[in-house]
C-alpha positions as CSV (number, residue, x, y, z in Angstrom):
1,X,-24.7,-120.2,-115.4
2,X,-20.6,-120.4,-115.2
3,X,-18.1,-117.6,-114.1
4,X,-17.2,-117.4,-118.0
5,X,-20.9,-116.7,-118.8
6,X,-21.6,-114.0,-116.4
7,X,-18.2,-112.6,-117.7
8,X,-18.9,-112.9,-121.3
9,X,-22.6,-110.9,-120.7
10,X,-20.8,-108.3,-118.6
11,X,-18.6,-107.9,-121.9
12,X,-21.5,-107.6,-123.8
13,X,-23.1,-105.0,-121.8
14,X,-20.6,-102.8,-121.5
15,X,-19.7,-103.2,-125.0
16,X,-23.7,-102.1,-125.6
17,X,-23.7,-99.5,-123.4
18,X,-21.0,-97.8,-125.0
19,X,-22.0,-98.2,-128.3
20,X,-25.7,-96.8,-126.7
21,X,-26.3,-92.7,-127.1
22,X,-25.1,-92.0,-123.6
23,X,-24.2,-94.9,-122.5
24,X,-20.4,-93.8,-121.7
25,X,-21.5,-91.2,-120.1
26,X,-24.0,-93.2,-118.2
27,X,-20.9,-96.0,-117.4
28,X,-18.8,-93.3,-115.8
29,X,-21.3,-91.6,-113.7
30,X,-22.1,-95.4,-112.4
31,X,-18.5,-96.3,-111.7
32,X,-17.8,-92.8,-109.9
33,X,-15.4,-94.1,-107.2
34,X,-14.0,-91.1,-105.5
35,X,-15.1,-86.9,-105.4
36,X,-13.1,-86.4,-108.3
37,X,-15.0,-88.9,-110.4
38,X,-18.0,-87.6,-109.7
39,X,-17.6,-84.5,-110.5
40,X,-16.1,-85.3,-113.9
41,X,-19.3,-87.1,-114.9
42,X,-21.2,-84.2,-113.7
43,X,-19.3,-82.1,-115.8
44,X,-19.8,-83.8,-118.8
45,X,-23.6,-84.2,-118.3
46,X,-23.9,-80.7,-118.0
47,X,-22.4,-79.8,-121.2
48,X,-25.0,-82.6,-122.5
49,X,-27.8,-80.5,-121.4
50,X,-26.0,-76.8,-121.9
51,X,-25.1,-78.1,-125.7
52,X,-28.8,-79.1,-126.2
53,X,-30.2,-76.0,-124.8
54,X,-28.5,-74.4,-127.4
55,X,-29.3,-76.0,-130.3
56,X,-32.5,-75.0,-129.7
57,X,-32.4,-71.3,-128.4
58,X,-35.9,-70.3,-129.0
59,X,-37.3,-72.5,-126.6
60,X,-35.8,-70.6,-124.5
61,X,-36.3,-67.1,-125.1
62,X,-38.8,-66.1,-122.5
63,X,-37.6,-68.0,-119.6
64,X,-36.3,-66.7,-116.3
65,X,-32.6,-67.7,-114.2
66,X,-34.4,-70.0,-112.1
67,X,-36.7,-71.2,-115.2
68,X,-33.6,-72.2,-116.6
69,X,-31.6,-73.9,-114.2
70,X,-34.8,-75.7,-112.9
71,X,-34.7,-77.0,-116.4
72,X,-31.1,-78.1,-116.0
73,X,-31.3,-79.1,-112.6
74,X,-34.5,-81.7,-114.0
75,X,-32.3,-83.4,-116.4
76,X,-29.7,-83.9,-114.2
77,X,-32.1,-85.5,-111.6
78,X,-33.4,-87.9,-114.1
79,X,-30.0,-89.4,-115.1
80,X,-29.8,-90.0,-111.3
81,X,-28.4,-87.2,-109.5
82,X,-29.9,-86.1,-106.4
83,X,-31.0,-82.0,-107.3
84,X,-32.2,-79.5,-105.1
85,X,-33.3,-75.5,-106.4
86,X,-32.8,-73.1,-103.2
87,X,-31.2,-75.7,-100.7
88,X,-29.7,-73.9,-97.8
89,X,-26.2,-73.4,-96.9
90,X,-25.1,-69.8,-96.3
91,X,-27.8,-68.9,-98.2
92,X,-30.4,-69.9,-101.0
93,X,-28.6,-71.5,-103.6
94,X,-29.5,-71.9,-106.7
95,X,-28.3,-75.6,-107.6
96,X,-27.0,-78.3,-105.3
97,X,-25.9,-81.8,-107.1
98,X,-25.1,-85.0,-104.9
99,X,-24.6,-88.4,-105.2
100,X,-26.9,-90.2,-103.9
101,X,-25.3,-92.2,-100.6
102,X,-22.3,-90.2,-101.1
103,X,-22.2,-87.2,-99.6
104,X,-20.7,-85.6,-102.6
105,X,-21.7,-81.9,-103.2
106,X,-21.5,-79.4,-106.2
107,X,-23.1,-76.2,-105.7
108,X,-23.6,-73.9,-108.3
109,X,-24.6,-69.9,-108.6
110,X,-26.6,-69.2,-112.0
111,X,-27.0,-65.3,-113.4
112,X,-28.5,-64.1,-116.9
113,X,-25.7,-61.7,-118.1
114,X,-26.9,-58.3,-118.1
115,X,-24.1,-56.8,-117.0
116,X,-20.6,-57.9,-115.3
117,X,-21.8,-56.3,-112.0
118,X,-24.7,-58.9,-112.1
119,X,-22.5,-61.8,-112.4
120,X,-19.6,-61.0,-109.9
121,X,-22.2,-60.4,-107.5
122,X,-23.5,-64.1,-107.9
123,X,-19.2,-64.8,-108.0
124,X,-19.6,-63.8,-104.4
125,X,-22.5,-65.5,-103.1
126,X,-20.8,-68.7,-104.3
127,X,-17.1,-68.0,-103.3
128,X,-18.5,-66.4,-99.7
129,X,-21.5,-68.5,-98.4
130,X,-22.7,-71.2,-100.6
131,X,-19.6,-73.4,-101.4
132,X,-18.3,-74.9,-98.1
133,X,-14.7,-75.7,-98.9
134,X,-14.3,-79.1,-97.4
135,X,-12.6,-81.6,-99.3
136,X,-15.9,-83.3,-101.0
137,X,-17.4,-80.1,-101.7
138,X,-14.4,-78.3,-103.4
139,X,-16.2,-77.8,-106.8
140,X,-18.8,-75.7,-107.8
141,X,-20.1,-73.6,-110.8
142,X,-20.9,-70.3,-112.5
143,X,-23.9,-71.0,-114.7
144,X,-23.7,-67.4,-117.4
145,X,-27.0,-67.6,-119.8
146,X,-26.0,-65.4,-122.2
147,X,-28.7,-64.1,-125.1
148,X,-26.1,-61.5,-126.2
149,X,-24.5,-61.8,-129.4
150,X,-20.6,-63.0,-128.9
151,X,-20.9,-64.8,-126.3
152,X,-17.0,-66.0,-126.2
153,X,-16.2,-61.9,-125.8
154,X,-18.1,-61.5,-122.9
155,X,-16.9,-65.1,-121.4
156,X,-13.1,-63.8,-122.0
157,X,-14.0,-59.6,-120.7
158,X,-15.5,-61.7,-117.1
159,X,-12.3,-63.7,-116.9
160,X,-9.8,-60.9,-116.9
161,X,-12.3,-58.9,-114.4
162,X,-12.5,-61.6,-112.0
163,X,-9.3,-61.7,-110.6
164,X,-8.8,-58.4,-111.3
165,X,-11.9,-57.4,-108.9
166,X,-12.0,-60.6,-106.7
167,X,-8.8,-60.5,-104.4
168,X,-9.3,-63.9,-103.3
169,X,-9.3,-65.6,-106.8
170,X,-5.5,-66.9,-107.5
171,X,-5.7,-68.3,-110.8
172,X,-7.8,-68.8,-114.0
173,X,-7.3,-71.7,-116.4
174,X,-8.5,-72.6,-119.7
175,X,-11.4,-75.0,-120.1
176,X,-10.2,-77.6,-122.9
177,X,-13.6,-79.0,-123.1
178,X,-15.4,-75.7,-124.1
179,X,-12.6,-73.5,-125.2
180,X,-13.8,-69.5,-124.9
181,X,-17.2,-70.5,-123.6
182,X,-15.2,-72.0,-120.2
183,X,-13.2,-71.1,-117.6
184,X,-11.7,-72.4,-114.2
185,X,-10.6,-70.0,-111.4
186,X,-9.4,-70.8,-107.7
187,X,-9.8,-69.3,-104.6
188,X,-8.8,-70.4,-101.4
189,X,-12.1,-70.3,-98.9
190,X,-12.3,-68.2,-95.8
191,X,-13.2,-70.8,-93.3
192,X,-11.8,-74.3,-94.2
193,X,-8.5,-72.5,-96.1
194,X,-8.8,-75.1,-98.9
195,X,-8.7,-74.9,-102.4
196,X,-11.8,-74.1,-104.3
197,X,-12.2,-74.9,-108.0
198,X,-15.3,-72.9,-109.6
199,X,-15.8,-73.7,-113.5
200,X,-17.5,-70.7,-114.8
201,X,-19.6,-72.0,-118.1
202,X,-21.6,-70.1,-121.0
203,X,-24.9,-70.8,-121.6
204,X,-25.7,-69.3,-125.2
205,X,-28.9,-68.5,-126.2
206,X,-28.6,-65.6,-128.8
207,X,-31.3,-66.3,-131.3
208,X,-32.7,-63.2,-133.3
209,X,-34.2,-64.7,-136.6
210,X,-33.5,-62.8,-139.9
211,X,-35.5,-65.0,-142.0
212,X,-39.7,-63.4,-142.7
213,X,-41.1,-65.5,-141.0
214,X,-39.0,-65.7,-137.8
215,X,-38.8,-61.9,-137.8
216,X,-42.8,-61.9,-137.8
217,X,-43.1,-64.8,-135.1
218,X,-44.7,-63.5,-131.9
219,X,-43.4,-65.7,-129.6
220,X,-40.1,-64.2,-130.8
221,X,-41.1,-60.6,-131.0
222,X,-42.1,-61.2,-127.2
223,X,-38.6,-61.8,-125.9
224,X,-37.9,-59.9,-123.0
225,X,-36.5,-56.4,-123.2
226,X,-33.5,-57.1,-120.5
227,X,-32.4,-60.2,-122.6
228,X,-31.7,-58.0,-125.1
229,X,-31.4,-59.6,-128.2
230,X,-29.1,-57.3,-130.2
């Protein structure tokens, strides 16, 4: 087979994979080159997975913060991403993303909001002992499941405490991808004195049926009192 055949297939398959469900997605995570890269393809493959989850809220009604993130964390690792649940560095954190030969890290801190006390207190574990600072770890991530109505209100009420509350945090930004239901803050971390950019991401699953036959559902009736579906 000639140079110009191997270079017409390649065409081919890229043209196919980004025509494919996926498949640019797929490219990019592939073709990461450099820290950066990587964790833009991670970004983007979480919002796959967060935007799925809620399409389908009552799946996941009864489950608990490590039910969920084991869930995302399992997706993650099948599109190729080495996961770990309660890897330790500082601490037990909840979800550690590398690439695989890389040494590329994301760590992230997940909470259900319940209340803004619950959620700075996971802020902290992130900012203080779980995200190392060094120049290929400098990302991480503030998974919020929220089963609350308005989710957007809460989202916006966390990002004027934070800095308000967290001394260390310098700046908030807005998150273009998921406007309301995303955030960015930075904070410079204690030991390395690098910059550390934290995207702080919504997870909604509000789902109270008003239809008969979703109000009578058992599985629905069942949902936990402290995810309060009001």
């Amino acid at each position: 087979m000639s140079n110009v055949d191997y270079a017409e297939k390649y065409v081919d398959l890229m043209v196919m994979l980004h025509a494919a469900p996926g498949g640019e997605r797929l490219m990019e995570r592939l073709s990461a080159r450099t820290y950066a890269d990587f964790v833009v393809a991670l970004r983007k493959d979480l919002d796959c997975i967060v935007e799925g989850m809620e399409k389908n809220p009552q799946r996941f009604i009864d489950r608990s913060e490590d039910d969920l993130t084991y869930y995302i964390g399992s997706m993650l690792g099948q599109w190729g991403y080495a996961v770990a649940h309660g890897k330790q560095a500082g601490g037990s954190v909840d979800l550690t993303v590398e690439k695989p030969g890389k040494g590329w890290m994301w760590t992230a801190e997940a909470k259900i909001f319940t209340a803004m006390e619950k959620v700075q207190e996971g802020f902290k574990q992130l900012s203080g002992r779980y995200a190392p600072g060094s120049l290929e770890e400098a990302k991480a991530g503030m998974l919020i499941y929220i089963y609350t109505k308005n989710a957007s209100a809460k989202m916006k009420d966390w990002r004027k405490h934070l800095p308000a509350s967290e001394s260390i945090v310098s700046a908030t930004a807005n998150c273009p991808i998921r406007p309301n239901l995303a955030f960015y803050s930075t904070h410079t971390h204690d030991g390395s004195g690098l910059p550390v950019e934290v995207r702080h991401l919504a997870v909604t699953l509000y789902f109270k049926p008003t239809d008969k036959s979703g109000r009578n559902a058992k599985k629905y009736k069942a949902a936990p009192a402290a995810k309060a579906v009001s």
